[in-house]
C-alpha positions in Angstrom: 9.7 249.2 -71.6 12.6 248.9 -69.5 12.9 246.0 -67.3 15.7 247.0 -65.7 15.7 247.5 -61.7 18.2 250.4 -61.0 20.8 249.4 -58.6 21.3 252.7 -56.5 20.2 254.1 -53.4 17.1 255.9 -54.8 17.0 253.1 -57.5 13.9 251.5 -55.3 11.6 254.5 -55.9 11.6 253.5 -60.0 11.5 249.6 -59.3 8.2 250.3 -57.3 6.4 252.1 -60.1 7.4 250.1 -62.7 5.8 247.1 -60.6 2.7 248.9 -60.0 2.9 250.0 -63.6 3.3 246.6 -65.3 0.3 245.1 -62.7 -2.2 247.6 -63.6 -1.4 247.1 -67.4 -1.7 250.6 -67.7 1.9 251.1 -70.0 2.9 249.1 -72.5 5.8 248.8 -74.6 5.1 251.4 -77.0 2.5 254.9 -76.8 -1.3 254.5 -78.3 -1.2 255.9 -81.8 -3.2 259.2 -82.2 -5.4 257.5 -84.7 -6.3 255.0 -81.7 -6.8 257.4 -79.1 -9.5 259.5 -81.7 -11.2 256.4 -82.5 -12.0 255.3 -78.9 -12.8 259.2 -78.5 -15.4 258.2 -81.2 -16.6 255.6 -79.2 -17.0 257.5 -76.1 -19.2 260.1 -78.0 -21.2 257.6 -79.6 -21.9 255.8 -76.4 -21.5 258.2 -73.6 -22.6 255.7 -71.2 -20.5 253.1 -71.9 -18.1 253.4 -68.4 -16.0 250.3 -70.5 -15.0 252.9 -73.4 -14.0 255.6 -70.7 -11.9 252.7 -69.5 -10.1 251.8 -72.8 -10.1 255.5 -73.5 -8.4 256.3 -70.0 -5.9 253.4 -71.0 -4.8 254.4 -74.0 -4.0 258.2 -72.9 -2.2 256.8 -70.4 0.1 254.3 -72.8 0.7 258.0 -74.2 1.4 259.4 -70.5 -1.5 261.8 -70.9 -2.3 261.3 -67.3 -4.2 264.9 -66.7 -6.9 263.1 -69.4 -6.2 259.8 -68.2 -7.5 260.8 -65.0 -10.6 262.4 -66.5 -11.7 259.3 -68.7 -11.7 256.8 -65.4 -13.3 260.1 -63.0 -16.1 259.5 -66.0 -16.0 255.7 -66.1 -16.0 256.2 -62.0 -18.8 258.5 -62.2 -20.9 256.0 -64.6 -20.3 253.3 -62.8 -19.4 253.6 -58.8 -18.9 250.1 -58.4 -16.1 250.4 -61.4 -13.1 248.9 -58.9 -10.9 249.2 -62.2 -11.2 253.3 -62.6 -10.4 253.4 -58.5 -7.3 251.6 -59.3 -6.1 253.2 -62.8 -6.7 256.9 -60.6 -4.5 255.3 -57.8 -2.0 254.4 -60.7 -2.3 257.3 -62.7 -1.6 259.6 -59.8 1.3 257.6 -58.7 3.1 258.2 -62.0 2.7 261.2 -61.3 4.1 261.3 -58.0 1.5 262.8 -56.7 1.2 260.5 -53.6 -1.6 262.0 -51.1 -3.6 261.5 -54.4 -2.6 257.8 -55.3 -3.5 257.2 -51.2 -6.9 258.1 -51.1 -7.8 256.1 -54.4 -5.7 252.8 -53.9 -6.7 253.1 -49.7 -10.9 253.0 -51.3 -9.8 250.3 -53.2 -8.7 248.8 -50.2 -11.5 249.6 -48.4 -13.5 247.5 -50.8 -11.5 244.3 -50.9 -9.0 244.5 -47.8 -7.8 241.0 -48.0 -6.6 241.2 -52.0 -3.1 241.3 -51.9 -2.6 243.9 -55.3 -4.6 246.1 -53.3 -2.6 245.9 -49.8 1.4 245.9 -52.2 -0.2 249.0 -54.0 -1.1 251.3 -50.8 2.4 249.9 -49.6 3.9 251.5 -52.7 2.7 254.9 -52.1 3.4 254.2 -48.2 7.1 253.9 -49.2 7.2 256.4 -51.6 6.4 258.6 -48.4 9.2 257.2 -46.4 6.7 255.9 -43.9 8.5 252.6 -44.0 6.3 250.8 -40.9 3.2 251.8 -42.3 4.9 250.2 -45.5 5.7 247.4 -44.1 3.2 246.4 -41.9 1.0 246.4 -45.7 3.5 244.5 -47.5 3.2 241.6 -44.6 -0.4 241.4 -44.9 0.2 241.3 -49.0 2.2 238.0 -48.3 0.2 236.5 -46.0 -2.8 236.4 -48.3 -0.4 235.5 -51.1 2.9 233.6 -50.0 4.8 233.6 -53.2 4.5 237.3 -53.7 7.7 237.6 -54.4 7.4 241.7 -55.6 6.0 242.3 -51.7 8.4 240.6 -50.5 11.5 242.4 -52.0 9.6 245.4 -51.1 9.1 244.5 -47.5 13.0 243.7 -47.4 13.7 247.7 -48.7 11.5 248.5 -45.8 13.4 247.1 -43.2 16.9 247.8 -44.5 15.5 251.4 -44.1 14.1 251.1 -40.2 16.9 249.1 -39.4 16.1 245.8 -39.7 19.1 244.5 -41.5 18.8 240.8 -40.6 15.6 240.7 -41.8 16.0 242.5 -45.2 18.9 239.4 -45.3 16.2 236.6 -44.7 14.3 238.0 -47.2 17.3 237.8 -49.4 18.8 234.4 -48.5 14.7 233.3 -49.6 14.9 235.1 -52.4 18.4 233.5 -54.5 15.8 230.7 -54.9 12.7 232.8 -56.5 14.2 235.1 -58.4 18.0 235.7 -58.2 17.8 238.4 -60.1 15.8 240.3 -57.5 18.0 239.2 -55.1 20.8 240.6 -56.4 19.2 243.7 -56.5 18.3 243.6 -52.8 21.7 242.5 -51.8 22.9 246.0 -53.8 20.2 247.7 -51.8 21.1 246.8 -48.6 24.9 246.9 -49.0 23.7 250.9 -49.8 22.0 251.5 -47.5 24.5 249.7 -44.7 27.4 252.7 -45.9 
């Protein structure tokens, strides 16, 4: 996978995903073999109940970015197990990849629901937020992220894109000026981002 954080105006929209991407574990480096994906169909036939298998099946169709049977694997993990937080999250991801945002909402905002101090949970509904351009709302997620988790650095950067785009250009600089001492190559990033978005 590409570790590389694009440097342009739009650039933010790809480092996002590839952040919730790389938390979820959902992609990896290289796409489930077939022969991997019709064994842990196997599995799922032979033990139908199993909402784990669904999991791992859901998993490796997405390493393949087969999201439309991604999503039906942890719908059928979900629908074994209610309580499954993981399948709520990987439907949040999945639809997210997707760009299919009013989706990725309503499964990463449950998720919420069911932990609303966890701080992967707030960053992730502040992904789709931002992906919406609804940059307060956004924001105001990303803060509560931090708070619960200081050293966050990903919400952080994040929270800075925010405010360079309502405005808040001092801020977004604070947030850089922290961050040449966390991760300078973040930083640099963000200084790109906001020298953009200052033309």
């Amino acid at each position: 996978m590409n570790h590389s954080i694009p440097h342009s105006k739009t650039g933010w929209h790809s480092f996002i995903a590839l952040i919730l991407i790389i938390g979820l574990g959902l992609l990896s480096s290289c796409n489930s073999k077939p022969d991997e994906i019709n064994s842990l169909q196997q599995q799922v036939w032979k033990t139908p109940q199993d909402a784990r298998a669904y999991m791992k099946l859901g998993n490796a169709y997405a390493n393949s970015k087969r999201f439309p049977e991604a999503s039906q694997a942890f719908n059928s993990a979900l629908a074994i197990n209610p309580e499954l937080d993981d399948a709520r999250h990987a439907l949040g991801a999945v639809a997210f990849n997707q760009k299919n945002y009013t989706e990725a909402l309503k499964f990463f905002q449950q998720n919420l629901d069911r932990s609303p101090k966890d701080s992967l949970r707030l960053y992730d509904l502040g992904n789709v937020y931002m992906q919406l351009k609804q940059f307060d709302k956004a924001a105001n997620l990303y803060n509560a992220a931090i708070d619960n988790s200081e050293s966050f650095i990903e919400a952080h950067y994040n929270l800075a894109v925010c405010y360079s785009h309502t405005g808040r250009k001092s801020d977004a600089e604070a947030i850089y000026k922290w961050l040449l001492d966390k991760n300078n190559y973040l930083a640099v990033s963000l200084q790109k981002h906001i020298n953009n978005e200052a033309r």
